[in-house]
C-alpha positions as CSV (number, residue, x, y, z in Angstrom):
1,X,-45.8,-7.0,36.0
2,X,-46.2,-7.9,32.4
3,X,-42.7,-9.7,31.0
4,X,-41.2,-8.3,27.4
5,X,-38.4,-10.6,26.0
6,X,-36.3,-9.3,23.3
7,X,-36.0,-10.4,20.0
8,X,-32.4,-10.7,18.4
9,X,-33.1,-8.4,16.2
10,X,-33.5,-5.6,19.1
11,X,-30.9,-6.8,20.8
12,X,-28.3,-6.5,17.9
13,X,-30.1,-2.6,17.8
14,X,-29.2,-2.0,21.1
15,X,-25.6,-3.0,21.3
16,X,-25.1,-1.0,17.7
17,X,-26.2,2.1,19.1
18,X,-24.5,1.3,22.8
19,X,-21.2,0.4,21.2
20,X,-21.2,1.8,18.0
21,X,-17.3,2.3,17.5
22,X,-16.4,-1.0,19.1
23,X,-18.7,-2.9,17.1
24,X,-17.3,-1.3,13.7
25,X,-13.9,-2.3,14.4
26,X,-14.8,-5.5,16.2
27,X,-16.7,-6.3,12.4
28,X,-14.7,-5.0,10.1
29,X,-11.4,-6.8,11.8
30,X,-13.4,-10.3,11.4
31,X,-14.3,-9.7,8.1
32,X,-11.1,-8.1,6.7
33,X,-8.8,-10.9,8.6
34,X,-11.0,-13.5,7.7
35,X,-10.7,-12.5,4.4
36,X,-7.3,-12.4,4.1
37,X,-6.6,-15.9,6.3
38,X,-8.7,-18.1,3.8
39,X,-6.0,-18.3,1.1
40,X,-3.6,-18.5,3.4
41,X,-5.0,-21.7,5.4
42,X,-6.2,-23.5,2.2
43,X,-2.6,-23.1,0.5
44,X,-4.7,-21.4,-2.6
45,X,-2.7,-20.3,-5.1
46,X,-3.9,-18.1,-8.6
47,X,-6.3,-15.9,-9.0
48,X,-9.0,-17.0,-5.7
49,X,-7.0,-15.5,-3.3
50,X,-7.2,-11.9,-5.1
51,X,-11.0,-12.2,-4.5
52,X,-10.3,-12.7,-1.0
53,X,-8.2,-10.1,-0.7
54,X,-10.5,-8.0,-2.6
55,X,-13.2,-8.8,0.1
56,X,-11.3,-8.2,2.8
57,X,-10.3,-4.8,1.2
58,X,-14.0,-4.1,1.1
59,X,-14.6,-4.5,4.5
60,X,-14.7,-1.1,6.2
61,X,-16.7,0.2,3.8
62,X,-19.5,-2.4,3.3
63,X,-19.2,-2.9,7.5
64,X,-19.6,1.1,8.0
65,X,-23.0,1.1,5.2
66,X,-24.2,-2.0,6.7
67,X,-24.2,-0.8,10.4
68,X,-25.5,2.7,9.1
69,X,-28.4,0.7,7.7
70,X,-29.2,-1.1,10.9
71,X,-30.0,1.9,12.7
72,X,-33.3,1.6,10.8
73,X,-33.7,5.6,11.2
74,X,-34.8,7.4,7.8
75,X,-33.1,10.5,8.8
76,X,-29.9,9.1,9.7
77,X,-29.7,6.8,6.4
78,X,-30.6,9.7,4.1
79,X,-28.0,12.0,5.9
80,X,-25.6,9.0,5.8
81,X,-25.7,8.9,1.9
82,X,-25.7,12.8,1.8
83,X,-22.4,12.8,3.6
84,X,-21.0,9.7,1.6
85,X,-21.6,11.5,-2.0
86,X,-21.4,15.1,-1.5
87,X,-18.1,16.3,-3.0
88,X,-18.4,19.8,-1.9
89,X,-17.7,18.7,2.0
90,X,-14.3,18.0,1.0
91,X,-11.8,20.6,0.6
92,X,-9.8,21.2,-2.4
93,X,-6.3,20.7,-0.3
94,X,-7.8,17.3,0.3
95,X,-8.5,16.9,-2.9
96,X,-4.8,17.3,-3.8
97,X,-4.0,14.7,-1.1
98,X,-6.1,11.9,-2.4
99,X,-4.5,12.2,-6.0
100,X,-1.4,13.2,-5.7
101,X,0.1,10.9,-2.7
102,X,0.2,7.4,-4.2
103,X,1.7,8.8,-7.0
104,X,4.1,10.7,-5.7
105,X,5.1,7.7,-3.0
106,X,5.1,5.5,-6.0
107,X,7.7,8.1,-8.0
108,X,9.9,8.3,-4.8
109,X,10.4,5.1,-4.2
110,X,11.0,4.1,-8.3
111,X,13.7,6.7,-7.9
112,X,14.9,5.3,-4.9
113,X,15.0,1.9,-6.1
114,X,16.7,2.9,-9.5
115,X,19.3,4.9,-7.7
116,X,20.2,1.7,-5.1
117,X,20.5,-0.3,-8.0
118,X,22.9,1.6,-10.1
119,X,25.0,1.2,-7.3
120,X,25.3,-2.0,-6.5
């Protein structure tokens, strides 16, 4: 009986592709909250805690191409990056969504803030 030992690197494979979801959240939590904690701790004030907010802000995205890239299948990275940039797999109603929701929030709640303070 011949003995195989694993290297790290196929361990780390095998509990991406085991616990795929878990491990993007588990990630992206560290990294975001860790992110966003530094400032805090350190008492930093300026313009070094925007970068660290920026960097946590990051963090879903860069976790999700990260793990994509650590499958280490062709297939699955070029359909990855397909997915990512194709504009034509979003509908236009989505469309719509994305550009006009800020700024509609952001005109609701100017209004709202205007008309509290004329009252008071």
């Amino acid at each position: 009986m011949s003995e195989y030992t694993l290297t790290r690197e196929e361990v780390l494979v095998m509990c991406l592709k085991n616990h795929e979801l878990k491990t993007f959240f588990l990630v992206t939590f560290m990294w975001s909250w860790g992110s966003y904690i530094v400032p805090v701790i350190f008492g930093l004030n300026g313009i070094i805690p925007i970068f660290f907010y920026a960097l946590g802000g990051i963090a879903p995205t860069s976790v999700g191409i990260i793990l994509a890239y650590l499958k280490r299948d062709k297939s699955y990275w070029k359909d990855f990056w397909r997915r990512i940039l194709s504009l034509r797999q979003i509908e236009f109603k989505w469309y719509l969504f994305i550009f006009l929701f800020y700024p509609v929030v952001y005109l609701v709640s100017m209004l709202f803030i205007f008309y509290t303070l004329e009252h008071y």
